[in-house]
C-alpha positions in Angstrom: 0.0 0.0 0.0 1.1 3.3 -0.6 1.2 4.5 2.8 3.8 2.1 3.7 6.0 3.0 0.5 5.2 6.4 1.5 6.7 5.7 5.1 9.1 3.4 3.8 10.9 7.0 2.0 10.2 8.9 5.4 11.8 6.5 7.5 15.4 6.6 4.7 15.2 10.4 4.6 15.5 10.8 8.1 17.9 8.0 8.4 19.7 9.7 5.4 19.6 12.8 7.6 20.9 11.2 10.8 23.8 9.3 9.1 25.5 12.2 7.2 25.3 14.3 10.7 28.1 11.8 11.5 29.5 11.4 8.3 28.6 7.8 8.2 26.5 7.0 4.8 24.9 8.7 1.8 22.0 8.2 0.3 21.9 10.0 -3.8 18.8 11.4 -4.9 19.1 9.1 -7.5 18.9 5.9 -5.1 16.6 7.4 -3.4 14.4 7.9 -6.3 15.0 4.7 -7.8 14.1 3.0 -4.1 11.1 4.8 -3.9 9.6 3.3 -7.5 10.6 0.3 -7.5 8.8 0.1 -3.8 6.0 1.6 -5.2 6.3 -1.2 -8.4 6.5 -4.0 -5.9 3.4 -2.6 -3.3 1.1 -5.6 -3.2 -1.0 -4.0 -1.1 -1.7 -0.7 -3.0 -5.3 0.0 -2.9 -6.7 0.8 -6.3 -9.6 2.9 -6.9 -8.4 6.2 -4.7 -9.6 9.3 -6.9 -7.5 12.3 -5.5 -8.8 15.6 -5.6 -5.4 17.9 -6.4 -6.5 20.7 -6.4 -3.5 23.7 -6.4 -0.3 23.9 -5.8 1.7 26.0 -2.9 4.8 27.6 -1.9 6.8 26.4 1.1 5.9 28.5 4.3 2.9 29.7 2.8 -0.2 30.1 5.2 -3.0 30.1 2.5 -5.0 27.3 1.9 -5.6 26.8 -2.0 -6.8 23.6 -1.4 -10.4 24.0 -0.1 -11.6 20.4 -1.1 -11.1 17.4 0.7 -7.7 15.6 -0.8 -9.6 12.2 -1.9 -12.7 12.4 -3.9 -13.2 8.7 -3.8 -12.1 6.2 -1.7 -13.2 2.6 -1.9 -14.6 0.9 1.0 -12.2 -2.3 1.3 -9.5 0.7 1.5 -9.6 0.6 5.2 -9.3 -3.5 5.4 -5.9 -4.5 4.8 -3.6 -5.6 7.5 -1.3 -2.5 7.6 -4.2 0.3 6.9 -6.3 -1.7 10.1 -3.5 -1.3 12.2 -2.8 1.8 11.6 -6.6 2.7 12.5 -6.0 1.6 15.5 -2.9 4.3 16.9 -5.7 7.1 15.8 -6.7 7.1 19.7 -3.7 6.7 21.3 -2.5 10.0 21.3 -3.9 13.3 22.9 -3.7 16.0 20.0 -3.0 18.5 23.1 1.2 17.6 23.1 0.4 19.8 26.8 -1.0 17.2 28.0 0.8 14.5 30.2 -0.3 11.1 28.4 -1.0 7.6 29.7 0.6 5.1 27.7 -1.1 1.6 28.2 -0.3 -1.7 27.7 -2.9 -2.2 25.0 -1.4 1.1 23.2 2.0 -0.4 23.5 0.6 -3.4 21.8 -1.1 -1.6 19.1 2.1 0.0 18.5 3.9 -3.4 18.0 0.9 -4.2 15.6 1.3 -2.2 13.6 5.5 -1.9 13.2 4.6 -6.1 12.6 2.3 -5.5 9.5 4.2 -3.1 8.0 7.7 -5.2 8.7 5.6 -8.1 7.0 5.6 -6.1 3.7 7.8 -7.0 1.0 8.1 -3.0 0.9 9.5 -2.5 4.0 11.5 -5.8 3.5 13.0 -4.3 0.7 13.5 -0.6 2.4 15.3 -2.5 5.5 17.8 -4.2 3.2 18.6 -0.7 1.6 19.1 1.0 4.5 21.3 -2.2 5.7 23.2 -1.6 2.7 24.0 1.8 3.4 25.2 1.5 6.7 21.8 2.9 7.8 20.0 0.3 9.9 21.1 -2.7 12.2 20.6 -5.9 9.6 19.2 -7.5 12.9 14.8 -6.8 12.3 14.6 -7.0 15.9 16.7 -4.3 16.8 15.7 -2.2 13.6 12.0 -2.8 13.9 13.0 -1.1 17.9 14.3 2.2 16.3 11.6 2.3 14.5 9.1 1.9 17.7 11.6 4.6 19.3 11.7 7.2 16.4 8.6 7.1 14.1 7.2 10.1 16.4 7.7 13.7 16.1 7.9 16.4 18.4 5.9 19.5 17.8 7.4 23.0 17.7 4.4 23.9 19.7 5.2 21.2 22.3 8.5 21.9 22.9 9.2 24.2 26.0 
């Protein structure tokens, strides 16, 4: 599915970013190019049938919204079904959109967490991704321990949240 190609390039990028702070591995724009087709070639679990509703384009920094419209159009209804797409469903009420706010993480959050880093580590995508960044110095070759960065790192902090 696209949103796990979509990640897939995320997760490099910021990897990318990390190693050449200490001068460990590049990534080309080429690779990264070529990495992100031929995941999105080999997604077995794309979702076909998603009309998107493009809309205009923008500058970066730009406040204005030239995109009025909702982003899809059409979505089909199995869309939500898939193993990756279900688990990701279920992070959506994990987190308190008030970053303010002191959460409570439970053990059934935890556990949706691992869920979900399983079905996407399932993917022949994210298979594939893992073996690039293993072969870039990247990422531990060891699933375990790279599936555990990923746990660790696949959050953000908020410019509004920080302090």
């Amino acid at each position: 599915m696209k949103l796990v190609a979509l990640f897939t390039v995320c997760i490099v990028t910021i990897l990318q970013v990390e190693a050449n702070a200490v001068e460990r591995a590049t990534v080309t724009d080429a690779e990264l190019k070529a990495l992100s087709q031929q995941l999105h070639i080999d997604d077995v679990n794309a979702v076909q049938g998603i009309v998107l509703n493009m809309q205009s384009t923008t500058t970066s920094g730009s406040t204005t919204d030239r995109a009025p419209m909702p982003l899809f159009s059409s979505v089909p209804a199995d869309a939500f079904s898939g193993p990756t797409i279900s688990a990701l469903l279920a992070l959506f009420d994990n987190y308190d959109e008030n970053c303010k706010v002191t959460e409570v993480v439970t053990a059934g959050e935890t556990a949706e967490d691992n869920a979900f880093l399983d079905a996407i580590l399932d993917t022949s995508v994210m298979q594939q991704a893992h073996q690039f960044l293993v072969s870039k110095g990247l990422a531990n070759a060891d699933i375990a321990v790279f599936k555990e960065y990923l746990l660790h790192n696949y959050t953000y902090v908020r410019p509004d949240c920080l302090q």
